[in-house]
C-alpha positions in Angstrom: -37.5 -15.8 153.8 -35.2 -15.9 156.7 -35.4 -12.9 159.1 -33.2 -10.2 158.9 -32.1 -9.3 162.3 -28.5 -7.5 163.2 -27.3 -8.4 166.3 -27.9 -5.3 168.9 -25.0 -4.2 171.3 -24.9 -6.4 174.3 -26.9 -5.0 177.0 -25.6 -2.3 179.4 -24.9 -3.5 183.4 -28.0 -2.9 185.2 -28.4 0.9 186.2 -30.4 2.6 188.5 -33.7 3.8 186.3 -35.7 5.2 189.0 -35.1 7.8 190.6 -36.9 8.5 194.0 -39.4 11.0 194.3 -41.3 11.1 197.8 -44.6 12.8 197.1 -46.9 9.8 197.9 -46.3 7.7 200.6 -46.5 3.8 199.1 -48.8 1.7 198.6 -50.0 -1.0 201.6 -48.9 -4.6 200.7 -52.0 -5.8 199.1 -53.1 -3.6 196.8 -50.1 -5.1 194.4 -49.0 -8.5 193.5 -45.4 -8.3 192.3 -43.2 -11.2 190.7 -39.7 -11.3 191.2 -38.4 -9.6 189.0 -40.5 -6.7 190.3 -38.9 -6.6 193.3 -36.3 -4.2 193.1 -38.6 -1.7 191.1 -40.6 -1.4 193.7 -38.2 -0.9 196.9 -36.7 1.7 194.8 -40.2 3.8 194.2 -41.4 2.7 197.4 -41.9 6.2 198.4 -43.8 7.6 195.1 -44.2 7.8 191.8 -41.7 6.2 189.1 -39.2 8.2 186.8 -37.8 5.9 183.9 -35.2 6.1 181.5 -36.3 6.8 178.1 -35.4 8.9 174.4 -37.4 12.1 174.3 -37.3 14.5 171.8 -36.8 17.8 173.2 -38.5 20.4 170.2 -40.1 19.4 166.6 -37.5 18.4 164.4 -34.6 17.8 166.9 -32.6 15.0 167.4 -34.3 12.6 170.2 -32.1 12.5 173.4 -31.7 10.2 176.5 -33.8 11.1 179.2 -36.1 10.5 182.0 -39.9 10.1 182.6 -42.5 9.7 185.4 -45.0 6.9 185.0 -48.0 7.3 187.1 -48.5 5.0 190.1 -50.5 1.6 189.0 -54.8 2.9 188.9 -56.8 -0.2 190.1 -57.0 -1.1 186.6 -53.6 -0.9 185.4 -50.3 -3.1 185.1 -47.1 -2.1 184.7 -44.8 -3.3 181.9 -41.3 -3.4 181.5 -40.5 -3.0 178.0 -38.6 -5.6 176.1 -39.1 -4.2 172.5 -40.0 -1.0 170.5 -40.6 -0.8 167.0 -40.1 2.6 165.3 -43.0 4.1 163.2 -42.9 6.4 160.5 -46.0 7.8 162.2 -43.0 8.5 165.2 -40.7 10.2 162.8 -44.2 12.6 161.5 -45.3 13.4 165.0 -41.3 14.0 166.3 -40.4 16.0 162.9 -43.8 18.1 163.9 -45.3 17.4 160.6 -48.4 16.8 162.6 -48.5 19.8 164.6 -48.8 19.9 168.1 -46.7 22.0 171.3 -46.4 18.6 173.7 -42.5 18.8 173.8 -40.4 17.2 175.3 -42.2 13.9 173.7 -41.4 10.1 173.8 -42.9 8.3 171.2 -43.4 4.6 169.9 -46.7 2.8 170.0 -45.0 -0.9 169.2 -44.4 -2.4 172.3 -43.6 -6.1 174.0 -42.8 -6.6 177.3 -43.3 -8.4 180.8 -46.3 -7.5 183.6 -44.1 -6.6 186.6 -47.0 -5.3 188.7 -50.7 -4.5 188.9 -53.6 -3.0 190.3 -56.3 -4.5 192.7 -58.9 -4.7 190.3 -56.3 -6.5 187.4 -58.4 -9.4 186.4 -56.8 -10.6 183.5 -53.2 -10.4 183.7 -50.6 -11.2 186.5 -46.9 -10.1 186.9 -44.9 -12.5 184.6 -47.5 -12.2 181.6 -46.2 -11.3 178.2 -48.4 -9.0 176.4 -48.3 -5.9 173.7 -49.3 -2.8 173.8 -50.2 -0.9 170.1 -51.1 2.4 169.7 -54.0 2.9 171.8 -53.9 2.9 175.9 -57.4 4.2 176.7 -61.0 5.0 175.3 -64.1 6.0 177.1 -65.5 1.7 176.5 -69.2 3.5 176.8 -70.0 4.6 173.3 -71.6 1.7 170.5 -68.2 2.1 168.7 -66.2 0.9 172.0 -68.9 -1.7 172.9 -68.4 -2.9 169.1 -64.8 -3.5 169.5 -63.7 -0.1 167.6 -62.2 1.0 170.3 -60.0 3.2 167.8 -63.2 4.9 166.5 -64.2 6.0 170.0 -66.9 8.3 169.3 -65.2 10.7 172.2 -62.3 9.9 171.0 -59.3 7.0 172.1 -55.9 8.0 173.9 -52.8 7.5 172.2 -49.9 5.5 173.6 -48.0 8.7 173.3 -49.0 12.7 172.6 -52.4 12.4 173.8 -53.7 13.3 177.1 -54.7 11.2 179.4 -58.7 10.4 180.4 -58.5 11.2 184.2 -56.0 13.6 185.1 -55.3 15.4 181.2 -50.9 14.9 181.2 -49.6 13.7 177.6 -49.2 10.1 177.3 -45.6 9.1 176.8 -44.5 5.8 174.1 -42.2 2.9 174.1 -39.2 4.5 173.3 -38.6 3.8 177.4 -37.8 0.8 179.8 -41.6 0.6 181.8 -45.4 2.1 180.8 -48.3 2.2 182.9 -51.2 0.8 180.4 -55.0 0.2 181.8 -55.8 -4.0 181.0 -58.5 -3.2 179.0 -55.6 -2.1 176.0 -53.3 -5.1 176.7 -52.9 -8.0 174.2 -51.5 -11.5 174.8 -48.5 -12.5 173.2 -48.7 -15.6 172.0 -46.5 -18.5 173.4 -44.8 -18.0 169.4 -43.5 -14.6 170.1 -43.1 -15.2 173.7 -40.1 -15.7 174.5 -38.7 -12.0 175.2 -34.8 -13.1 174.1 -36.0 -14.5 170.7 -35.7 -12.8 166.9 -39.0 -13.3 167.2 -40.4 -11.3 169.7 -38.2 -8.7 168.6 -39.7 -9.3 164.6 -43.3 -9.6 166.0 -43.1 -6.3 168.1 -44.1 -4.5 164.6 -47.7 -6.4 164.2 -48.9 -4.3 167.2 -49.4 -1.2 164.9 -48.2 -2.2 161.0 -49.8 -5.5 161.6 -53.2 -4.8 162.6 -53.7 -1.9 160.2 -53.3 -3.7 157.2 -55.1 -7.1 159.3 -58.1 -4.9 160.3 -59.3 -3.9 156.4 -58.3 -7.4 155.3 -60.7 -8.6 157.3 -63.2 -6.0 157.2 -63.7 -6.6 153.6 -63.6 -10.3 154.0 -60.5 -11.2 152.2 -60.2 -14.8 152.0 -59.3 -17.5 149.5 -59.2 -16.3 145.9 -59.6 -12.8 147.2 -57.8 -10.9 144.5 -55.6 -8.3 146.5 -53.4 -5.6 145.5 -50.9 -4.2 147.9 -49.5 -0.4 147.1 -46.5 0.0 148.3 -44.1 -2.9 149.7 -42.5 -0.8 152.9 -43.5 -0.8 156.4 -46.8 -1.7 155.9 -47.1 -3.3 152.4 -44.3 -6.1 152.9 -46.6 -7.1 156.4 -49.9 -6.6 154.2 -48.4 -9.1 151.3 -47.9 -12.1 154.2 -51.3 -11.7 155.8 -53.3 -11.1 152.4 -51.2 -14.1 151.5 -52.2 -16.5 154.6 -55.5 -16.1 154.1 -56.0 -17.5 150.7 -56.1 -14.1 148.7 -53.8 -13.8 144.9 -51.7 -10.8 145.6 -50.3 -8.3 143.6 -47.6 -5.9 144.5 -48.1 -2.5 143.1 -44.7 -0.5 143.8 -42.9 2.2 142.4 -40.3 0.0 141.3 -39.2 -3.5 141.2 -36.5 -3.1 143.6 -38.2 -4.9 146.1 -39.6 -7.9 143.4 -37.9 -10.7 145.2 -39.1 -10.0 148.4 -42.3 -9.5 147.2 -42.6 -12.8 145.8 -41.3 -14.6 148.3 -43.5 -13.0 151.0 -46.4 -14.6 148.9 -47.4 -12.4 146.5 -48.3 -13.8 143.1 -46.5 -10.6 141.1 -45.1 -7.8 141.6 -45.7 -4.7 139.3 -43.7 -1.4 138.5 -46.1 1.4 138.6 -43.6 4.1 136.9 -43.5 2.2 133.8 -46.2 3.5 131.5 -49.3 2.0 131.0 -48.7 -0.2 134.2 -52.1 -0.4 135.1 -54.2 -1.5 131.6 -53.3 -5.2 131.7 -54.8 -5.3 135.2 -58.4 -3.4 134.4 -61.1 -4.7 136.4 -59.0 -7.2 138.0 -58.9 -6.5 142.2 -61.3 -6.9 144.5 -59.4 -5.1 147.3 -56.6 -2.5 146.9 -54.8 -1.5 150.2 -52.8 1.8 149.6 -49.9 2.1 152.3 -48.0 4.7 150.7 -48.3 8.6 152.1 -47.0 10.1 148.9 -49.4 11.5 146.4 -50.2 9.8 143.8 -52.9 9.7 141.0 -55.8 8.1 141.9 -57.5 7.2 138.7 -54.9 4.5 137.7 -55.6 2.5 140.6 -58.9 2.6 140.6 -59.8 1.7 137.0 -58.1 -2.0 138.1 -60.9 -2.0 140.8 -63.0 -5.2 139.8 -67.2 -4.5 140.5 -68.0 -3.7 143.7 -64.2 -3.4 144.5 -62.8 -1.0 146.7 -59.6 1.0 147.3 -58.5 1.6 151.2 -56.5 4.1 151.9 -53.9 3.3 154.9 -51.2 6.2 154.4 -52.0 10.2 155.1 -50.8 12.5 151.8 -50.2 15.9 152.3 -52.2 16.7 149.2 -56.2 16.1 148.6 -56.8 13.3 146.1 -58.7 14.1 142.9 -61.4 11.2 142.3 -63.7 11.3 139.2 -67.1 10.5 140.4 -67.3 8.2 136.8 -64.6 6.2 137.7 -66.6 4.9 141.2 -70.3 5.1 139.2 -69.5 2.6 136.1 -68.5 -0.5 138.7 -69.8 -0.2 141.7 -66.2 1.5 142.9 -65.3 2.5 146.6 -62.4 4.4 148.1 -62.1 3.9 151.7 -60.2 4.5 155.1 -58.9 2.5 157.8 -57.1 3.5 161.2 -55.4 0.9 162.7 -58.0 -1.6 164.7 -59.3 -2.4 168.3 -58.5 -4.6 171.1 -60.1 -7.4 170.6 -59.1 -7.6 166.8 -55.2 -6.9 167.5 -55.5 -10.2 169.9 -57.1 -12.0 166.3 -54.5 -10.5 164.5 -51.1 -11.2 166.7 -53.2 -14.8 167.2 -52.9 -15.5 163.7 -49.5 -14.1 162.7 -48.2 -16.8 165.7 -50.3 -19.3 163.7 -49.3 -18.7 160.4 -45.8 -18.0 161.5 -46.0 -14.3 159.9 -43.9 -11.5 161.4 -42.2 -8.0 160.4 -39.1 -8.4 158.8 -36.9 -6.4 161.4 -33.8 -4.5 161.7 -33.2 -4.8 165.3 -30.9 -1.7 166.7 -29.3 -0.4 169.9 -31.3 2.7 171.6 -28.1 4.9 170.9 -29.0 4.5 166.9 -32.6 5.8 167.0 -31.9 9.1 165.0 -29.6 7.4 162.5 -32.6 4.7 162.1 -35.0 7.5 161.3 -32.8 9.1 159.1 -32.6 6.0 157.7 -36.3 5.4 157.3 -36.7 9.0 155.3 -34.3 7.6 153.1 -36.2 4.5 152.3 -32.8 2.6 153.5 -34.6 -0.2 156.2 -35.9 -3.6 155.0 -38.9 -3.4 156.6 -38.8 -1.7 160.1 -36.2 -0.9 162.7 -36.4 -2.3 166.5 -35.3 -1.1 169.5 -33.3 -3.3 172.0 -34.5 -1.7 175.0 -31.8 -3.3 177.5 -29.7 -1.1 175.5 -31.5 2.4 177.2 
């Protein structure tokens, strides 16, 4: 199915981002290597730290605004990245709306990023200004504990830092997203683009920009409960997630079925590979399909009944859970005991597997079907979002900020 990308408002003249503030004196010469295009970020922070434009919201629940941030200067570790790409989460819409509390207002969000290395530290080893990596929703983890060492660096057992609303390792400020021209990320928590997606003026970098959080959550249980040809896989839910889930499940080898609301979405379904597509309002949806999956993956946040899902769990199958409902889900310790049934979670993935994952969406040609928009229209794309009116995700043309 072709992409479906709206052409974004031509790019504004180049403005002056930074803003000088003289606190630290700079650098010496050879602690950086800088490319080119570099070159006029850093005469114009040459005397300290780095002040960005960016959307903020200001208070839970208000509209996000144009703004500034500071980005720390580059830790031996670190590169700088100026952002080429955003992709809007409904996780950003939750944590701006405050319907995960927290108090760390004003707050710039997104955790789907693509852009350039412009700069980086001393002790850089695997990327140099020019690279084109990612950056999902993690920017930090202690590496030490076995979950890190496994790869899990999003099971940190002290727990991982968030590309935005979480504080920071070393010196405790909040983290601040995508929604903004440059980030400051630590290598560890970069991923290669690959060549594919990486040219930063193509549909495709801009459609690809998505895989770095909707892509390697569904990619992560996929391939945690070895899906792989004839895998039988259900997909609940074709939005955000579910219409990214349906290609990979698809790619590698697995039947899939789409389990949705309504069959609104049928066409899309189908052609994003899955074998069928079924309403799950219609009565009875779910007898016909007793004991048939091996792997359900539930995107959806809303509540829903558990039991008819579950009773189309084949042996041994199991149900992940991918979405957050408000409400506690009511499982029947029978319908688990007679087959062998699980219901399990999965947050997003690590490092090392969101390289696997953006490796094989390049190979497979599989990316987010995006809804590229200018920065200006980021609180009409939410809105849009809460009204289930976006087929599948909205991007943000940062040359628009």
């Amino acid at each position: 199915m072709p992409l479906r990308i709206i052409p974004a408002v031509a790019p504004l003249r180049e403005s002056p981002f930074f803003l000088l503030t003289p606190s630290r004196p700079r650098l010496p010469a050879p602690q950086h290597r800088l490319c080119e295009s570099a070159l006029r970020t850093w005469d114009l922070r040459s005397l300290g730290s780095m002040d960005v434009a960016c959307y903020s919201a200001p208070g839970a629940g208000e509209a996000l605004e144009k703004s500034t941030i500071s980005r720390r200067d580059l830790r031996p570790n670190d590169c700088l990245i100026k952002i080429r790409w955003a992709g809007i989460c409904h996780s950003d819409i939750h944590t701006v709306n405050g319907d995960w509390p927290h108090d760390n207002f004003p707050m710039t969000p997104g955790h789907e990023i693509i852009g350039e290395v412009t700069e980086v530290g001393t002790e850089v080893q695997n990327f140099r200004p020019g690279d084109v990596v990612g950056i999902g929703c993690l920017v930090d983890s202690c590496l030490d504990c076995d979950a890190c060492r496994e790869g899990d660096e999003n099971y940190c057992e002290s727990g991982s830092t968030g590309t935005y609303n979480a504080p920071d390792r070393l010196d405790g400020t909040i983290t601040q997203g995508g929604y903004s021209t440059h980030i400051v990320c630590r290598e560890e928590f970069l991923v290669r683009i690959p060549k594919a997606f990486a040219d930063l003026e193509s549909d495709a970098a801009a459609a690809a920009t998505p895989l770095l959080c909707a892509g390697i959550t569904t990619y992560s249980p996929l391939k945690h409960w070895d899906v792989g040809e004839g895998s039988r896989v259900a997909v609940v839910g074709m939005g955000g997630l579910g219409h990214v889930a349906v290609k990979l499940a698809a790619a590698m080898g697995a039947d899939v079925t789409v389990l949705s609301h309504s069959k609104s979405k049928e066409a899309d379904g189908l052609a994003f590979g899955a074998s069928r597509y079924v309403a799950t309002k219609e009565e009875g949806w779910h007898k016909p399909f007793r004991a048939s999956f091996d792997l359900i993956i539930n995107t959806v946040s809303a509540p829903l009944d558990p039991a008819p899902f579950i009773s189309t769990l084949a042996r041994g199958g199991t149900m992940v859970m991918l979405g957050l409902p408000p409400e506690k889900m009511q499982i029947s310790a029978g319908a688990l005991i007679g087959k062998r049934r699980s219901v399990a979670g999965s947050a997003i993935g690590g490092i090392r597997e969101t390289q696997e994952m953006i490796d094989f969406c390049a190979a497979h040609g599989i990316t987010a079907e995006a809804e590229v928009i200018p920065a200006e229209e980021i609180n009409t794309a939410y809105q849009r979002v809460l009204d289930s009116d976006v087929r599948y995700r909205f991007v943000i043309d940062v040359n628009t900020l």
